[in-house]
C-alpha angles and dihedrals in degrees: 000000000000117000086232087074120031121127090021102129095197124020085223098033092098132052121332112254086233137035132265091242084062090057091050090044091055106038087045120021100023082058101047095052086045089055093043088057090048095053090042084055101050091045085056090059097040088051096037112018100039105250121161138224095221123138084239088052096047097045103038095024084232095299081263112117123123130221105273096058098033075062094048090056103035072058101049099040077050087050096093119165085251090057091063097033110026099050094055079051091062094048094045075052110042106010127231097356081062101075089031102051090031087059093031095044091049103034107060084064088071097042101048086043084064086073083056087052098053086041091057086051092054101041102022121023100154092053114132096180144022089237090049088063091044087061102046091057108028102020130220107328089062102037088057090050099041086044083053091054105043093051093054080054094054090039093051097046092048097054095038079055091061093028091076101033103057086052095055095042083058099055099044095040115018086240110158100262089222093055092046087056089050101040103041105068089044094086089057094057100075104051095040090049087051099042110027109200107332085062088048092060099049087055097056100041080062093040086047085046089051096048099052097047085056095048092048086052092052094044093053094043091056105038100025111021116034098010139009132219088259088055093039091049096048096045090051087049085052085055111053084043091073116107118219087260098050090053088042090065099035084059103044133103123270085263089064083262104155109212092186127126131162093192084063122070083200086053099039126107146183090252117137146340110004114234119249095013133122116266077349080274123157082207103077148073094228100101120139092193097036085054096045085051085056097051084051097049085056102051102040096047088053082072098049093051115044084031093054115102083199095070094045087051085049096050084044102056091043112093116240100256086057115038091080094055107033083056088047083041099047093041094052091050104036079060099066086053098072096024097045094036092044097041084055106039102016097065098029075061093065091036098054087046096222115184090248104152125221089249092047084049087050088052101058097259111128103086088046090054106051081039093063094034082053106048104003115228096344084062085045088056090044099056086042091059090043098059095034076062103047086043096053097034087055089037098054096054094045093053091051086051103048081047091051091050087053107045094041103034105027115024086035107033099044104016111021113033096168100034121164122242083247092048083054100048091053092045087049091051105052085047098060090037085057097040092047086048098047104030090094098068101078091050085052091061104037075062098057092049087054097248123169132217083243109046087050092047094059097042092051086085086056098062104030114023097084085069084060116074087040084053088052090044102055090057097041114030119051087206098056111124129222102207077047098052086048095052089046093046098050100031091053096045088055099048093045089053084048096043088046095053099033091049090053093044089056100046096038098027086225140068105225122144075257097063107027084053099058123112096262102048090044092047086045091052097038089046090050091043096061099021104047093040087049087054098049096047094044090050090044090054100045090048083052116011117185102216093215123204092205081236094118085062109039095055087053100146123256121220111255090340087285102176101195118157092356103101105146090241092066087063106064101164089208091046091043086046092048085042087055099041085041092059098037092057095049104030092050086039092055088041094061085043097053099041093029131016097044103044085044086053097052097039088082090053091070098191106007112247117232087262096062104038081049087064091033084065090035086062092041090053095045092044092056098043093052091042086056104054091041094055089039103047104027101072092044094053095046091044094055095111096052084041093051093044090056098051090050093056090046092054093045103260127123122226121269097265095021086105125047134247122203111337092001097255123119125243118262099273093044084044090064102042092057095050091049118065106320097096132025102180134007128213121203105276096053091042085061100041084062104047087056131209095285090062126069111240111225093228091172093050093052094046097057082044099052132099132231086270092052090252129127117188125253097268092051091047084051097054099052097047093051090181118218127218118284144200106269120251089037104153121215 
């Protein structure tokens, strides 16, 4: 251990690195002015880029967005506080399977959810929900279950968000952990209620920004900067050689004292051999518990993923020709955060031997703690911003999803049939301003029953991973039942809840938080929840298929026929086919490779040599460079044009074709174009900029046609115009 810290009995028991007026800062004014560039940002599209304020907009960003930024935000909904804290916790744990099973475990959901996200553009293109779909296809019955469920997901990610981050705002600033789980979702609430969730997706393309930057900063600092592979290897191999009684006197008081103890998560450290490893070594892949955590981390974020309103309302607003790849995209990337980041901070934590407890590693606290070892408070701060990004950027898009279930499938589907896209956007609102209020009231008490991040984030699969085989059902199998999908959902969720309390009562011969949250009773619970539900609904199916011809969804009603993102010529059958064909082949293709191929390739190495492990954080460091540069360029590179048309309204030009030549009609190309994807829908003043001053406007034609906004969509607009031929090379 280093000098610095003998005879410290905790690595956050003393004073914070930073001061409670940080934590306030952070949690209150650096989320206001986040949320005040946002919305900036946002105004600037809506005045310069064309962007409109429609329910449909606000709740589907235009079906319009393209695959760098579908990926950024696949990343930053993926982003959780425990993606950040708890999988530098497993590696502080289990060693080097940690990281691994913790990104592997938790990234093939993404990627094989890309193959749901082509399959909503081909059967149901106008879908604004998961439960919408559900009851097209099953009714009622099932839209009121699946609505249950996918309101505990939301429910359960948000609080675990905050969750984590209030833990981890108490111990690097002193801040009062119940008013951090008030205060921090707050910021997101402006520019999410403004911007709905097209706002949403700018933010996370900069927090994923953000994020990415900081990480590159912590792995080059550990395995470049202050330390290598070859220093970080031999000081974990220093680590597992310690007898009991060597760590019994490493962590003791000045007096010889000893204050370890292994029955006490307060009193436990990362001393020794590691239990159930192979050769006790921090250095393999042999891990039973590292594996059965990874059983776990599959299964339960199963759950988080296909019940999560967040990732269908992602699929949705991604045009056709992108969903598939920004889920392949955003999986491949998301997976270099807790494997890179872990792989860094997380076993640097076990080298250094910093006094990090057991209890402090549950809540979230080991990559607080080598940050602030590293760089004092400035790595402190780092880790702070980090995590306020990770926490609004999630946040944001739960509480659009949980606003979307309600005004949809709830306000339209049961109070308001024929609501109004106005009536929608008010009801959307006021849902996201109460749920970002009141989120923080489960975390607090999650809090007061002493739960842990990771004690929550291992139970999540219990409660919520039988809705997940009937989901992927619905969209996959015509036979697939909907009595049958009930029964599963709700019988799986039940015997998972008995197995996993009757499983900890027999190993431990009692039911307390610390047995029902051990890694048995957690991986008997999670197995039963997806497994048991998958074989009642299959056999149900099978007994009575349905035989289901995909109509129902495919006629869901549109808001005030707002026809954003559904011209005809994004549809193509062959294209949607190839697109189907195109991410079943590589998301089923990364998934074998993840679960299967890697982990099989490193068993026979037993403890990686120094050698290995040299090329294992080779791979970790490239991965997150590259990641990097591709999250962080490629939106930017595909939203030029947006970008470009922005800067020339705020310097005063209009956009080439924005003013008419000749008869105001464009030449054949730019004809095209425009009629292609540059605008979805036209208000007054641009339908009349185009028709010129040589043609006559049919004033009384657009106004029959116009909505409440003033708006008509692109193929009314097309039918009035009729353009006739013109000379080649007009320009427009």
């Amino acid at each position: 251990m280093l000098t610095e810290y003998l005879y410290e009995e905790s690595f956050f028991g003393g004073t914070p690195p930073l001061s409670e007026l940080t934590g306030y800062f952070l949690c209150i004014f650096a989320g206001l002015v986040f949320s005040l560039i946002t919305t900036i940002f946002y105004w600037l599209g809506e005045n310069y880029a064309d962007i409109k304020r429609t329910s449909e907009q606000f709740n589907t960003a235009g079906r319009s967005v393209k695959t760098g930024l579908t990926a950024a935000v696949i990343v930053s909904q993926w982003t959780w506080a425990a993606t950040l804290l708890q999988s530098s916790n497993v590696a502080w744990q289990y060693g080097v399977s940690g990281p691994f099973w913790y990104a592997s475990g938790a990234s093939i959901q993404v990627l094989l959810f890309g193959i749901i996200a082509i399959e909503i553009k081909r059967k149901a293109p106008k879908a604004h929900t998961v439960c919408e779909l559900v009851k097209a296809r099953w009714g009622t019955t099932a839209h009121i279950t699946f609505l249950i469920f996918s309101f505990l997901a939301s429910i359960i990610v948000t609080s675990m968000l905050l969750l984590g981050g209030a833990a981890t705002m108490n111990a690097l600033t002193g801040m009062n952990i119940y008013w951090a789980s008030f205060l921090i979702p707050w910021g997101t609430m402006i520019y999410t209620m403004t911007g709905g969730l097209g706002a949403t997706f700018l933010a996370s393309y900069i927090h994923t920004a953000i994020i990415f930057i900081i990480l590159v900063v912590f792995v080059y600092t550990i395995y470049i900067k202050a330390y290598s592979s070859d220093a970080v290897y031999d000081m974990l191999q220093t680590t597992v050689s310690y007898t009991d009684a060597e760590c019994d006197a490493i962590f003791s008081t000045s007096a010889g004292v000893t204050f370890r103890n292994n029955d006490e998560a307060s009193s436990t450290y990362a001393c020794g051999a590691v239990k159930d490893n192979y050769d006790g070594s921090y250095l393999t892949m042999l891990s039973l518990q590292g594996f059965i955590f990874g059983v776990i981390n599959v299964i339960g974020n199963f759950g988080t993923v296909f019940v999560d309103q967040s990732y269908w309302q992602s699929a949705i607003a991604a045009t056709p020709q992108s969903a598939h790849k920004g889920y392949l995209l955003g999986g491949v990337v998301w997976f270099t955060i807790p494997f890179a980041l872990a792989t860094s901070l997380g076993l640097a934590s076990t080298a250094l031997q910093l006094p990090i407890t057991a209890e402090e590693a549950g809540n979230g606290l080991v990559p607080p703690a080598v940050a602030t070892h590293l760089y004092g408070s400035s790595g402190a701060m780092m880790i702070a911003i980090m995590l306020f990004m990770a926490i609004v950027s999630t946040g944001s898009a739960e509480a659009i999803a949980v606003a979307s279930l309600c005004s949809y499938d709830i306000y339209r589907e049961y109070l308001n049939p024929e609501a109004t896209g106005k009536e929608i956007l008010g009801v959307t609102q006021k849902t996201v301003a109460v749920f970002c209020i009141s989120s923080g009231l489960l975390s607090c008490v999650l809090f007061w029953l002493g739960l842990g991040l990771g004690w929550v984030y291992l139970f999540m699969g219990i409660v919520i991973g039988s809705a997940v085989i009937p989901l992927w059902n619905m969209m996959m199998w015509k036979d697939a039942n909907g009595t049958g999908a009930v029964i599963a959902a709700f019988s799986g969720q039940i015997s998972a809840i008995i197995v996993w309390i009757v499983v900890a009562a027999s190993l431990e011969g009692e039911v307390t938080i610390a047995s029902l949250g051990g890694n048995y009773p957690m991986l008997a619970g999670n197995l039963v929840a997806i497994f048991f539900s998958g074989f009642i609904h299959f056999t149900y199916s099978k007994m009575f298929p349905q035989n289901y011809d995909w109509k129902s969804m495919q006629d869901i009603k549109l808001v005030d026929e707002d026809l954003s993102g559904l011209g005809a010529e994004l549809y193509v059958t062959e294209e949607l086919e190839h697109a189907y064909e195109w991410i079943f082949k590589w998301g089923t293709g990364l998934t074998v490779l993840f679960v299967i191929v890697w982990p099989a390739l490193s068993l026979p190495e037993g403890v990686f040599s120094k050698s290995y492990f040299a090329f294992w954080v080779f791979i970790s460091i490239m991965w997150g460079f590259c990641a990097a540069a591709v999250i962080i360029v490629l939106p930017v590179y595909e939203s030029w044009d947006t970008i470009s048309k922005v800067l020339k309204g705020l310097m005063g030009k209009k956009d080439a074709g924005a003013s008419a030549g000749g008869a105001g009609q464009p030449a054949g190309g730019e004809y095209l174009k425009w009629n292609y994807g540059v605008k979805d829908s036209v208000d007054e003043e641009h339908a009349k900029e185009k028709f010129g001053p040589d043609r006559e406007f049919p004033q009384d034609e657009f106004d029959a046609m116009k909505d409440e906004n003033g708006f008509i969509t692109r193929v009314q607009f097309m039918k009035l115009w009729q353009p006739t031929p013109t000379t080649a090379g007009t320009s427009t």
